[in-house]
Backbone bond lengths (Angstrom), bond angles and torsions (degrees), N, CA, C in turn:
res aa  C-N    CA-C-N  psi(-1)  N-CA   C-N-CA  omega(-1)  CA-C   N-CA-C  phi
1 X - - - 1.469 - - 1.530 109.65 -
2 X 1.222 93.72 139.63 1.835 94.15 -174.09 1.706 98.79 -93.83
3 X 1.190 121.44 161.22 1.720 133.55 -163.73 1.861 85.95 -125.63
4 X 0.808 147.04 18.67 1.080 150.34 135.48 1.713 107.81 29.82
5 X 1.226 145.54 105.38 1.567 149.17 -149.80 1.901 111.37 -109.19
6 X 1.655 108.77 -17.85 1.592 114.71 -169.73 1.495 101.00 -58.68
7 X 1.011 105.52 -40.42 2.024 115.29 -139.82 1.814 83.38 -83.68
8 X 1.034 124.86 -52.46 1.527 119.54 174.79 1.410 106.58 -53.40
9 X 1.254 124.09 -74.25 1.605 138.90 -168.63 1.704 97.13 -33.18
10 X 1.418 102.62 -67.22 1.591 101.97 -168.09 1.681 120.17 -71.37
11 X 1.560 108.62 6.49 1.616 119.87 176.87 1.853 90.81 -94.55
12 X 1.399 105.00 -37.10 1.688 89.90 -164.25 1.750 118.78 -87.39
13 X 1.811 95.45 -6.95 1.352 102.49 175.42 1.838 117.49 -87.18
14 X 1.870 103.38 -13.96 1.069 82.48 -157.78 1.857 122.64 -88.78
15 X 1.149 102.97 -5.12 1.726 118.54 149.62 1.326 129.37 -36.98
16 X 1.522 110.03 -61.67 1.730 132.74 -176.36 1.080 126.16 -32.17
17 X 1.786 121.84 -45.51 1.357 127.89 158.62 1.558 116.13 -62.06
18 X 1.071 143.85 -25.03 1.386 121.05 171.42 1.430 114.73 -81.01
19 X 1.772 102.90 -40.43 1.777 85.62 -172.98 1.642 98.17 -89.16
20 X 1.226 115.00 26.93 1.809 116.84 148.06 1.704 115.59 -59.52
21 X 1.160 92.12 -53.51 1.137 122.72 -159.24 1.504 107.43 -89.36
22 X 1.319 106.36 -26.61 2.074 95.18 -178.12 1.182 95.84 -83.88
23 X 1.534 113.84 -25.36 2.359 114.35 -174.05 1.265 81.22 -77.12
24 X 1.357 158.19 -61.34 1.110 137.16 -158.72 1.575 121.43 -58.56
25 X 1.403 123.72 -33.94 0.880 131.30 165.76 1.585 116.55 -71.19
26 X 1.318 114.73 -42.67 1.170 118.19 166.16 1.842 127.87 -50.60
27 X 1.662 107.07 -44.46 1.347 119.88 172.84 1.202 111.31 -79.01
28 X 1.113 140.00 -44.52 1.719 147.40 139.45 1.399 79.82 138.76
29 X 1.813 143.16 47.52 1.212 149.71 -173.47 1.348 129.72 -176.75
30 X 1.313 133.76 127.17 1.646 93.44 -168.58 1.517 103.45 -92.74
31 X 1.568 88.28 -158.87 1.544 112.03 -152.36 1.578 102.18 -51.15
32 X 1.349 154.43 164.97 1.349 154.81 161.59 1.398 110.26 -129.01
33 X 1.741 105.02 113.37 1.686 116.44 -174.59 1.648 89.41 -120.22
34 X 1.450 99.20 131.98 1.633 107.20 155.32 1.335 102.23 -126.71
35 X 2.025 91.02 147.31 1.466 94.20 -175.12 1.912 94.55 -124.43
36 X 1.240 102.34 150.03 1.428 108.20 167.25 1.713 110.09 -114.01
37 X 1.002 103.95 135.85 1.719 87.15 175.51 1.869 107.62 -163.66
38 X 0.996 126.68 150.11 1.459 138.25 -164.38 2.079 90.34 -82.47
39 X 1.471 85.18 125.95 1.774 86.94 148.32 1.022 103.81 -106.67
40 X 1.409 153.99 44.16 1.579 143.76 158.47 1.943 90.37 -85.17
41 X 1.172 113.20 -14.91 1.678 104.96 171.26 0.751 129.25 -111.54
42 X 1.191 144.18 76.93 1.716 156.71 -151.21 1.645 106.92 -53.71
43 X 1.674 124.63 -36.08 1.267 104.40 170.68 1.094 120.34 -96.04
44 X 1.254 112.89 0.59 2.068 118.74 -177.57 1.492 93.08 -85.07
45 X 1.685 123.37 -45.15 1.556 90.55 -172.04 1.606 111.91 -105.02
46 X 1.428 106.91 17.88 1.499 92.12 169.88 1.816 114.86 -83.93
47 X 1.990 100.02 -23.38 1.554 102.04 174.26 1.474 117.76 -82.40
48 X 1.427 113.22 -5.42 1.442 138.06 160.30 1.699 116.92 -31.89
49 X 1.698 80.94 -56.16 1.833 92.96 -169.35 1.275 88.79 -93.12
50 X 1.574 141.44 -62.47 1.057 99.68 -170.70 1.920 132.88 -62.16
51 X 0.748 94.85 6.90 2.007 108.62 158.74 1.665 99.14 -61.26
52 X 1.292 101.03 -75.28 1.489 100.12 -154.70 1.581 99.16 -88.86
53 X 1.597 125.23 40.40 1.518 105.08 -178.88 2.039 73.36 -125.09
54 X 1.463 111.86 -41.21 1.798 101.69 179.54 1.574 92.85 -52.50
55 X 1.221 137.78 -54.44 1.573 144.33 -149.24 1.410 92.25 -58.98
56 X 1.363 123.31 -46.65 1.401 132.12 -177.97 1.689 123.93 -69.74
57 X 1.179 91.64 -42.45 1.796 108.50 166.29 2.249 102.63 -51.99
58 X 1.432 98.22 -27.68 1.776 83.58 -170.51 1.675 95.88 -98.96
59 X 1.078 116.66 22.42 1.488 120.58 -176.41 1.294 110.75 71.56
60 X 1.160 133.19 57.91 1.757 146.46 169.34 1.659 89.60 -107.03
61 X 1.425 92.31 146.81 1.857 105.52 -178.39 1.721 98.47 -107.49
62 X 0.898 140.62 126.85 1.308 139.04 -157.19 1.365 99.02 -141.25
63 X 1.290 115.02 162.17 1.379 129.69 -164.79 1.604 115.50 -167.40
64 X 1.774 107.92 106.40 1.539 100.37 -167.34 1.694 101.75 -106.29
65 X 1.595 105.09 139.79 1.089 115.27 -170.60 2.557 101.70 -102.15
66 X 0.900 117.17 87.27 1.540 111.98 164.75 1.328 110.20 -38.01
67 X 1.436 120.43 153.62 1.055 138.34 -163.29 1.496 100.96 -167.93
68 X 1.557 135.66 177.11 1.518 132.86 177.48 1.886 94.51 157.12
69 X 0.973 89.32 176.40 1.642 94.64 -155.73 1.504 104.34 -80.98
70 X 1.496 120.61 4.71 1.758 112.17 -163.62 2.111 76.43 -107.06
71 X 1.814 125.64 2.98 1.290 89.16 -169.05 1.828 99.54 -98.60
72 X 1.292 88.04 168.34 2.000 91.92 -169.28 1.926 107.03 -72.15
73 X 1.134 88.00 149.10 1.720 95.06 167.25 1.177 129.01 -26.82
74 X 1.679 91.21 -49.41 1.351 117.05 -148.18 2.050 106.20 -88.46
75 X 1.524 94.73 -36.48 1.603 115.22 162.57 2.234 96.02 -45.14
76 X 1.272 96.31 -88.11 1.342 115.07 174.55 1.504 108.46 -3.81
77 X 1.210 108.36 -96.19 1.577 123.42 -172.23 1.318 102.61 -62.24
78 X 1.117 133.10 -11.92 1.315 122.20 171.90 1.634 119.31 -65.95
79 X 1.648 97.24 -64.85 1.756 111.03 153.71 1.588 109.27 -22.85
80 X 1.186 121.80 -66.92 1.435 129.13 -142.27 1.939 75.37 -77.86
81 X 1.461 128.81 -92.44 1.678 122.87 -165.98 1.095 115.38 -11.97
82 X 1.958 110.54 -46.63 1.426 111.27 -177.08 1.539 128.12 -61.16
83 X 1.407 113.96 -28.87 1.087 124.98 -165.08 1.939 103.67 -102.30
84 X 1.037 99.65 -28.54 1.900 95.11 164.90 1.680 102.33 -79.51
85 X 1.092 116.28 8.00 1.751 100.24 -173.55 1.032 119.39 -105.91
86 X 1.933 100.38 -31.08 1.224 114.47 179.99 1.876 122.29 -72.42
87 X 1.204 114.04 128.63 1.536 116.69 -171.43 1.097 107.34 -72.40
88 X 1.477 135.90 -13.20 1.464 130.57 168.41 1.298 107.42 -109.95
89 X 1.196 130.53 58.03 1.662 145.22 153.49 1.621 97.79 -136.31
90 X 1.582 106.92 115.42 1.376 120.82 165.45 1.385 124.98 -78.20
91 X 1.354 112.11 -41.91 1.748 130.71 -163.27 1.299 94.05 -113.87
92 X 1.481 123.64 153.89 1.256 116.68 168.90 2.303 77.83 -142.60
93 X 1.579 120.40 112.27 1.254 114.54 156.25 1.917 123.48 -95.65
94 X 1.474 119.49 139.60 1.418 103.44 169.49 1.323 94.69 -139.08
95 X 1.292 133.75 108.83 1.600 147.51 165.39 1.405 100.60 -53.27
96 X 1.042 89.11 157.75 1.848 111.58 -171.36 1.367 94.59 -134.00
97 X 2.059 121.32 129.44 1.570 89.13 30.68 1.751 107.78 -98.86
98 X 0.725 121.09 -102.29 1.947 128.33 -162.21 1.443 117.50 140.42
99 X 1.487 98.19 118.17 1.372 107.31 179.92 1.844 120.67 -14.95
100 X 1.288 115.03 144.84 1.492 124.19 179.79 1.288 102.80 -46.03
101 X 1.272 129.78 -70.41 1.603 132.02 -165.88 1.639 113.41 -52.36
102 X 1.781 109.47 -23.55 1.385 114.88 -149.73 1.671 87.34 -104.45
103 X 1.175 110.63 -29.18 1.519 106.16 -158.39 2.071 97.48 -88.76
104 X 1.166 118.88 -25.03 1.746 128.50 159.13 0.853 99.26 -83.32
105 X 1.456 149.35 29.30 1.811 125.87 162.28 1.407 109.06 -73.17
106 X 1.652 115.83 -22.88 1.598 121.72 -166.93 1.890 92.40 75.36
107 X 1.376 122.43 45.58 1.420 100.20 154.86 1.091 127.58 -84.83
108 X 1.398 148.71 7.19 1.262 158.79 144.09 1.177 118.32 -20.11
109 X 1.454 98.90 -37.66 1.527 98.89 -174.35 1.476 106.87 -88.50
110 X 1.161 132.65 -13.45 1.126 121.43 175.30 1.440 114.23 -120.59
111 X 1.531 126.56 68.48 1.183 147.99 134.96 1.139 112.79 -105.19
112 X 1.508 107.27 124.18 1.654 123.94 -176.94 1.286 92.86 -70.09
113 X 1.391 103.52 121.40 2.262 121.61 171.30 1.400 109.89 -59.72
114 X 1.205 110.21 18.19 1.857 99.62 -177.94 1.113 93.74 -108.07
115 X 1.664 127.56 -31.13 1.357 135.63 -150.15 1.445 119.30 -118.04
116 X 2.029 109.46 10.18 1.087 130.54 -150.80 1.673 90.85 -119.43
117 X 1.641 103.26 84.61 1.646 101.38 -175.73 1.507 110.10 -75.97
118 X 1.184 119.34 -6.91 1.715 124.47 -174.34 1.373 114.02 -101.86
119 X 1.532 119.48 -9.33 1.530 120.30 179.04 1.071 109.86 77.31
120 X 1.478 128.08 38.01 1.674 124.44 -156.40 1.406 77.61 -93.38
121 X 1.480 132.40 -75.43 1.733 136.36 -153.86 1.234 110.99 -31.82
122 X 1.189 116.54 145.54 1.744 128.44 150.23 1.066 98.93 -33.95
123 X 1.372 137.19 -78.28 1.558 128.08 -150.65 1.387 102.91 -52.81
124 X 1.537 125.10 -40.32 1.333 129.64 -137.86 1.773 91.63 -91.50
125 X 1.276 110.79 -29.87 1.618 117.54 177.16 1.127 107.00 -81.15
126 X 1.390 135.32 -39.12 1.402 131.17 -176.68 2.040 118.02 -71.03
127 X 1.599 89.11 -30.85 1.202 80.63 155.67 1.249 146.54 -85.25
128 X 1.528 121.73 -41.65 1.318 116.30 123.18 1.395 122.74 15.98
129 X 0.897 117.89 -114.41 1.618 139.20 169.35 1.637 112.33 -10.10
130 X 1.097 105.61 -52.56 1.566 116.45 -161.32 1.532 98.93 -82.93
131 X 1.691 126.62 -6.23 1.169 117.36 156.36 1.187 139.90 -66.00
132 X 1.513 120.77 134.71 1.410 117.35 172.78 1.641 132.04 -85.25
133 X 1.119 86.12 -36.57 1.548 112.07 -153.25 1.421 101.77 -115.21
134 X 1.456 117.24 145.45 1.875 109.98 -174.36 1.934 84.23 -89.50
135 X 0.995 143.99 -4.81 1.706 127.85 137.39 1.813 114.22 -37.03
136 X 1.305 119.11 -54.02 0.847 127.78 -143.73 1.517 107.71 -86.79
137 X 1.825 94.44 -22.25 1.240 110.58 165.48 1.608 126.23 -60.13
138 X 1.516 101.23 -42.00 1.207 126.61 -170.74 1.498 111.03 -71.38
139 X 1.023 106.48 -30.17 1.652 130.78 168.01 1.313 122.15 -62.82
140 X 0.997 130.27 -12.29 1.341 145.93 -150.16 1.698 109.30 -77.67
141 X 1.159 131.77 123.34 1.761 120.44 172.56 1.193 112.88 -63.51
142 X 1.573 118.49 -46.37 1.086 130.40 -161.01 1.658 107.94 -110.05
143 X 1.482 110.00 174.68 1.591 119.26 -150.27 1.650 88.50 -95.14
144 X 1.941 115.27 161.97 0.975 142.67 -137.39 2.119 78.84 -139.38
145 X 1.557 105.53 137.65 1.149 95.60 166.28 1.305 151.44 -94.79
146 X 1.447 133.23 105.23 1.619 154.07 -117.71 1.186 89.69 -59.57
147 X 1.806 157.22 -83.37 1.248 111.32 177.16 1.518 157.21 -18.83
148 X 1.682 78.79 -38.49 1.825 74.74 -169.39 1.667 112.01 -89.98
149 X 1.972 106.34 -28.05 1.283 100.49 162.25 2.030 121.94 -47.86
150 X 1.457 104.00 -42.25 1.103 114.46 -151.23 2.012 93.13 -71.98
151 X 1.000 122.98 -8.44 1.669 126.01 -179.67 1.575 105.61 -95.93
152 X 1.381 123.41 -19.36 1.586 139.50 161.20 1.282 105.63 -74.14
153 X 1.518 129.04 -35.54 1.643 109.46 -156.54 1.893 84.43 -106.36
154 X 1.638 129.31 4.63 1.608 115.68 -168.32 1.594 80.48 -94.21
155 X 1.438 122.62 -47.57 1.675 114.76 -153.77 1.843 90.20 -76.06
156 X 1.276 126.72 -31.51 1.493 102.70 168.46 1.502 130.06 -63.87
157 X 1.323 104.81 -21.96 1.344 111.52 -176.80 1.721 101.18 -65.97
158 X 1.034 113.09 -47.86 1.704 122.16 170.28 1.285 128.48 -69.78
159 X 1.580 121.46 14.23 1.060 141.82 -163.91 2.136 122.56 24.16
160 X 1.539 84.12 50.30 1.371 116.24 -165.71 1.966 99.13 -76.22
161 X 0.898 139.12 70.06 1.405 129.01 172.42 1.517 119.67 -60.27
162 X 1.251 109.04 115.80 1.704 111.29 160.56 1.442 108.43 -71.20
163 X 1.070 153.80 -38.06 1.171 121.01 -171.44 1.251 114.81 -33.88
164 X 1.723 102.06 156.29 1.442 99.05 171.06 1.602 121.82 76.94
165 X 0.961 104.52 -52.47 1.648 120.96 -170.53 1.679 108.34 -46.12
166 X 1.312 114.63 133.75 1.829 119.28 148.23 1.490 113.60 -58.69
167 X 0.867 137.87 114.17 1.156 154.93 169.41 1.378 125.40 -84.01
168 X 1.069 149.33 175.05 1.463 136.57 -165.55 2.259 96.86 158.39
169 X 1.801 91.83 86.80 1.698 85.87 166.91 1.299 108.45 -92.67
170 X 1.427 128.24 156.66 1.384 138.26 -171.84 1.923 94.55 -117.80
171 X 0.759 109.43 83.91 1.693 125.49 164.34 1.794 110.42 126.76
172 X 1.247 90.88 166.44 2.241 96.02 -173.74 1.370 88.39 -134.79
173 X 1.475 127.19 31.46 1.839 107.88 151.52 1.632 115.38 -47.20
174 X 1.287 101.47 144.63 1.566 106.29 169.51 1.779 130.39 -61.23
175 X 1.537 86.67 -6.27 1.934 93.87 -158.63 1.465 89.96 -122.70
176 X 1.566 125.88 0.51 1.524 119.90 179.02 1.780 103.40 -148.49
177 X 1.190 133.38 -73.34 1.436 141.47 -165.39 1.426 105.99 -59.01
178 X 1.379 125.74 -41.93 1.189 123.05 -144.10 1.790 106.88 -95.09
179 X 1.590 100.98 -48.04 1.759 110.20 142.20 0.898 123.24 -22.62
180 X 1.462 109.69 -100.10 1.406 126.88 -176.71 1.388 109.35 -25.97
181 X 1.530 132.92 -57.08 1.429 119.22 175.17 1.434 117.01 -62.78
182 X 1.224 113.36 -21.49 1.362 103.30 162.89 1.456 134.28 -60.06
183 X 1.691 102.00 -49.00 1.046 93.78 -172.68 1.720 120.56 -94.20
184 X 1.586 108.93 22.94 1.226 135.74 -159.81 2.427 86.13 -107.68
185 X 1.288 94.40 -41.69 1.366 93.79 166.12 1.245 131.08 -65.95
186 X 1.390 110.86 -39.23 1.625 138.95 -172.83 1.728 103.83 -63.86
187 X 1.604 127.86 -36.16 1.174 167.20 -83.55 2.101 81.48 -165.16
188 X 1.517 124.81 -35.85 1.244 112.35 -171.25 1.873 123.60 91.33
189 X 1.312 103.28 4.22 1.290 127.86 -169.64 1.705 102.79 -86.00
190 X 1.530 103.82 148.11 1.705 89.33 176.78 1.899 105.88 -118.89
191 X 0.788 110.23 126.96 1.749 108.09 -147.74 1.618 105.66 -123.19
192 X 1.102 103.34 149.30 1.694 128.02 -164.46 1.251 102.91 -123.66
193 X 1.691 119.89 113.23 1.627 95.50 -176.19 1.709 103.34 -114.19
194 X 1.240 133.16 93.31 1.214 137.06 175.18 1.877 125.24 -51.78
195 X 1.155 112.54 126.03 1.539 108.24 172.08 1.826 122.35 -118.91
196 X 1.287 100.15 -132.74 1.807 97.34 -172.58 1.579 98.96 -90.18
197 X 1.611 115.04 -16.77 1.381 104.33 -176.52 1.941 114.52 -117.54
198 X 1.373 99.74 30.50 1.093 101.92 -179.95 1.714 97.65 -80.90
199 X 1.465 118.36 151.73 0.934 117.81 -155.96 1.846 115.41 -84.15
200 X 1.301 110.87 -46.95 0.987 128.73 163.14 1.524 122.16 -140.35
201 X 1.901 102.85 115.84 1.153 118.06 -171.33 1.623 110.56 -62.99
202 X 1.132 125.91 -50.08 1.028 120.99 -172.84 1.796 133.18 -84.35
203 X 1.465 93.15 14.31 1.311 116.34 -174.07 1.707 97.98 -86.26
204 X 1.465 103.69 -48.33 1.322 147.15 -158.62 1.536 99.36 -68.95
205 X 1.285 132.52 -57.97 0.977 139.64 -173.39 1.689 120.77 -85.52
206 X 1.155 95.51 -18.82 1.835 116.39 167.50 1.626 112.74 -36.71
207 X 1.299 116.36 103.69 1.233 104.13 171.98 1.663 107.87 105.95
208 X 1.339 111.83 -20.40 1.780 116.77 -171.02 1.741 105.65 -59.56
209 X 1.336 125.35 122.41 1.381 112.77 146.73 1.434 134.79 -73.40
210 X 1.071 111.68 0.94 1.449 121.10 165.64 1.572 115.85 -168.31
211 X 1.527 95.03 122.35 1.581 112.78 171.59 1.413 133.03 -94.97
212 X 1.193 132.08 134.74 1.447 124.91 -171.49 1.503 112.78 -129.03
213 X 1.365 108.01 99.63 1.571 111.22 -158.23 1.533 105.50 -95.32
214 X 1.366 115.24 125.36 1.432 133.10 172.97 1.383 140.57 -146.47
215 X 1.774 92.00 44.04 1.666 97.16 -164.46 1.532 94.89 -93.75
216 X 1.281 136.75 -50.50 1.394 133.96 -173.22 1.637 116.76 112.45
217 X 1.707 97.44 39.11 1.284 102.98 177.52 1.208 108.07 -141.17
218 X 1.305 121.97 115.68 1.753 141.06 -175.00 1.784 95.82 -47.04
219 X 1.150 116.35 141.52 1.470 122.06 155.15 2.055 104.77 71.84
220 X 1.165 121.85 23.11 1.409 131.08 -177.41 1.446 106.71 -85.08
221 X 1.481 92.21 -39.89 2.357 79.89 175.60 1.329 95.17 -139.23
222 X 1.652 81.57 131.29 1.582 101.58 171.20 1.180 110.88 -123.95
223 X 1.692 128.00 -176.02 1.363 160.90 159.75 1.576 87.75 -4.81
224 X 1.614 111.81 -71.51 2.067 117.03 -161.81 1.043 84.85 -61.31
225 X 0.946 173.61 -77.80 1.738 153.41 -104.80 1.326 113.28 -101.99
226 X 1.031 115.73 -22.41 1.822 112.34 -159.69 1.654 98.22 -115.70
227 X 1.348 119.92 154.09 1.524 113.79 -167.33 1.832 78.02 -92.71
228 X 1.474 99.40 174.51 1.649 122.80 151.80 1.638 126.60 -74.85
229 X 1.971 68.27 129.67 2.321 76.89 -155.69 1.445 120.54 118.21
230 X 1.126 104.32 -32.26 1.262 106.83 -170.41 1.284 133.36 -57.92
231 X 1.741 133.28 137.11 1.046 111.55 166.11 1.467 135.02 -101.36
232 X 1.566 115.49 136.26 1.475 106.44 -166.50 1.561 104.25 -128.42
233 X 1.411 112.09 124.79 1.391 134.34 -166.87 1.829 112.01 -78.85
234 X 0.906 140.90 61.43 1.168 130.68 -161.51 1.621 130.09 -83.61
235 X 1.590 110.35 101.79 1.401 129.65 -157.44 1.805 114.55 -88.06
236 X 1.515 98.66 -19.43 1.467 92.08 -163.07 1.736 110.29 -90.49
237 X 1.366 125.44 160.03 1.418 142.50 178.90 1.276 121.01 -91.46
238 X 1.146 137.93 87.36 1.515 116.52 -175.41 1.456 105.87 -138.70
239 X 1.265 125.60 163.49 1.649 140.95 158.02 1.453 105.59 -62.54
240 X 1.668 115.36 134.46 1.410 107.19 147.13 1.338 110.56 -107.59
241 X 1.346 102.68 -173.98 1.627 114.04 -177.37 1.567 127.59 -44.35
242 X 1.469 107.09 -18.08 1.133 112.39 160.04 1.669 128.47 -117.50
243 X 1.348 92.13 36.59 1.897 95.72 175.05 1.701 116.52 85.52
244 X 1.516 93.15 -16.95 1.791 88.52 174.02 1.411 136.74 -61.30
245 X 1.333 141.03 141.75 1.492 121.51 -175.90 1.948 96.69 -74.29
246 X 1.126 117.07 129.51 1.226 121.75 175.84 1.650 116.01 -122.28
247 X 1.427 138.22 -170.13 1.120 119.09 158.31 1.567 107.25 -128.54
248 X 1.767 120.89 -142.51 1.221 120.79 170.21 1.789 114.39 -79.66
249 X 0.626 103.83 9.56 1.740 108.05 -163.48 1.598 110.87 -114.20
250 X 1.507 116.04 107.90 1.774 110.86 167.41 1.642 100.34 -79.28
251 X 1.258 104.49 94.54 1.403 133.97 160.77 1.448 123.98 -22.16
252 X 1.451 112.30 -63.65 1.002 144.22 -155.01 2.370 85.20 -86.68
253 X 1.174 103.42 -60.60 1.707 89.04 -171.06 1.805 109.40 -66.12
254 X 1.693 97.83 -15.79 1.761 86.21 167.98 1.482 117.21 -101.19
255 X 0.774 124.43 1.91 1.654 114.32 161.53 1.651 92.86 -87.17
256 X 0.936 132.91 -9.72 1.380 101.63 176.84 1.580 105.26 -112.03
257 X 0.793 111.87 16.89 1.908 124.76 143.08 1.759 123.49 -80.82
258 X 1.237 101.39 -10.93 1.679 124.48 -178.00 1.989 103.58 78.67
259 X 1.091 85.11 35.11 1.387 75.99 164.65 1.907 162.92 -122.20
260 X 0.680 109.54 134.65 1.757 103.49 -153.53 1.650 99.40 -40.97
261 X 1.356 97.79 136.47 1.629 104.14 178.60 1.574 129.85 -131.29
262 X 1.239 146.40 93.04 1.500 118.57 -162.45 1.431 90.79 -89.68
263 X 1.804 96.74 146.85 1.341 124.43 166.37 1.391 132.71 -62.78
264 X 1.285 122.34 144.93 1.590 137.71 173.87 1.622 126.48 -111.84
265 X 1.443 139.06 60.22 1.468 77.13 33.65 1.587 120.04 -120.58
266 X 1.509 138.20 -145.68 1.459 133.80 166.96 1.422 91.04 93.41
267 X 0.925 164.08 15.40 1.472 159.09 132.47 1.913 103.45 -71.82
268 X 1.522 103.09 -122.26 1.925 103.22 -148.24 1.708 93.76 -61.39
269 X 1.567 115.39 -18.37 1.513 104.70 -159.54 1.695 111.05 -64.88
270 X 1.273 103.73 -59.28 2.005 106.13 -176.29 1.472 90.27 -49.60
271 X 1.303 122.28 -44.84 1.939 90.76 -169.44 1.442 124.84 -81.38
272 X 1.611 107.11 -13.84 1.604 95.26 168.48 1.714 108.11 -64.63
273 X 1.259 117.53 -25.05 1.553 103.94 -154.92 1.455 92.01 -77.78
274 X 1.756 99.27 -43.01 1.652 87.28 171.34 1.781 136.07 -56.60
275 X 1.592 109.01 -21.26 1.450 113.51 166.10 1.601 112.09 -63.61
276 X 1.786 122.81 -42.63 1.259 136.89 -149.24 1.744 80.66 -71.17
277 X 1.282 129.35 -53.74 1.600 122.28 -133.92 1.928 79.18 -102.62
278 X 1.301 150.70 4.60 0.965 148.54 176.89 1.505 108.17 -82.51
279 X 1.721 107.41 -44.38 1.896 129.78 173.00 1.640 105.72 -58.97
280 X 1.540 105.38 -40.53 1.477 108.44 -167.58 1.535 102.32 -52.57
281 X 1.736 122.63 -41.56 0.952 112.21 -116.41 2.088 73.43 -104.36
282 X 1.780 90.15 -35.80 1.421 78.32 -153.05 2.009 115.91 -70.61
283 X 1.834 87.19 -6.79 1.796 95.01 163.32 1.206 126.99 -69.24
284 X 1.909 116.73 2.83 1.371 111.40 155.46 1.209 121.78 -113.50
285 X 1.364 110.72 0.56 1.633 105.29 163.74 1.605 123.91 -113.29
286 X 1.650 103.79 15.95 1.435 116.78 140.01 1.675 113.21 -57.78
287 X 1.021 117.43 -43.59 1.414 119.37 -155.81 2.288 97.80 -87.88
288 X 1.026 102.71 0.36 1.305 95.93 172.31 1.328 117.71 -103.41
């Protein structure tokens, strides 16, 4: 069975433009998204803009700041203070990855958590973290990060319950792997989070009722690895041999294991963007 991500995405987007538009009326301004993002990565900031050009389509005023590895630290974090300081900037986005120098500056810490729709900040991770309970989740001041929410709101849409479940994440990025098991814990799930030095993947994954693949390597789990039945969430972006966007998952040998699969692409991707531009909106009608 395919887990298919449109039919959700376009239910959770299609609200966003009015209460764009009633906080705008409400703030007497609309919504204010700044994005920072590296062109040293040709597909991070071309999906960059289209972020902030849908954000713009619901009447959000957006403003993209370039960045690339020849600009100074000090340029960098400057942008970013300015834009958490300012009271008419709601959203503050910065895609990853980001130049070496830019991505060790420790700017994390200085994105204001109100305005941090991706959960990048310390505050916004620490809170995170300190949840127990998917209440607690729900509770939250600050934003949850749009991948990993967006792999929570596809298996609900399928009335997919983690409780209970073996679990098994395939990467510990901070902005996808490391979440997601969280909130895959939060969720009642008992979870395995595998990386580049786990020893044996398929030892590892033996037995998982649900997999969540996000290492960034085409053709990494197949048919042998995954039991029958299984469900496997598939998060990652990659090229195959012939230029296609593909993910970690041969698709095709796990559905024919009978097992639930979201697509690469049209699986977790349309609904993060739909989680990302949902944060945009609701960080300006926090402020009302």
């Amino acid at each position: 069975m395919i887990l298919e991500g449109k039919t959700l995405a376009a239910r959770l987007r299609a609200p966003l433009q009015q209460r764009a538009q009633l906080a705008h009326e409400k703030l007497g301004r609309p919504i204010r998204l700044v994005a920072i993002g590296s062109s040293d990565d040709y597909g991070a900031y071309v999906y960059m803009k289209k972020e902030v050009q849908a954000a713009e389509k619901l009447g959000v005023q957006a403003t993209i700041h370039e960045v690339n590895a020849a600009t100074p630290v000090d340029t960098f974090l400057s942008l970013l203070k300015q834009a958490s300081a300012d009271p008419k900037v709601d959203a503050i986005l910065i895609p990853r990855p980001l130049p070496p120098a830019l991505a060790e500056s420790g700017f994390t810490r200085f994105i204001a958590p109100e305005k941090d729709i991706d959960g990048m900040s310390n505050i916004s991770a620490g809170n995170l973290f300190l949840c127990k309970t998917w209440q607690d989740i729900k509770n939250l001041p600050t934003f949850v990060p749009c991948t990993a929410m967006a792999v929570i709101r596809l298996l609900d849409e399928y009335g997919i319950d983690p409780q209970g479940m073996e679990a098994a994440v395939i990467g510990r990025s901070p902005t996808v792997g490391r979440p997601l098991a969280h909130l895959l814990t939060c969720r009642n799930a008992t979870v395995k989070i595998c990386h580049t030095f786990t020893r044996d993947l398929a030892a590892s994954l033996k037995g998982a009722d649900l997999i969540c693949a996000a290492a960034g390597h085409s053709g990494l789990l197949t048919g042998a690895e995954v039991k029958e039945g299984a469900v496997v969430i598939d998060i990652a972006t990659n090229l195959d041999s012939q230029g296609r966007l593909c993910g970690d998952a041969c698709t095709q040998q796990l559905l024919d294991k009978h097992c639930r699969v979201s697509p690469v692409p049209g699986g977790v991707g349309p609904v993060t963007l739909a989680c990302l531009l949902e944060n945009i909106i609701l960080s300006g009608e926090r402020k009302i």
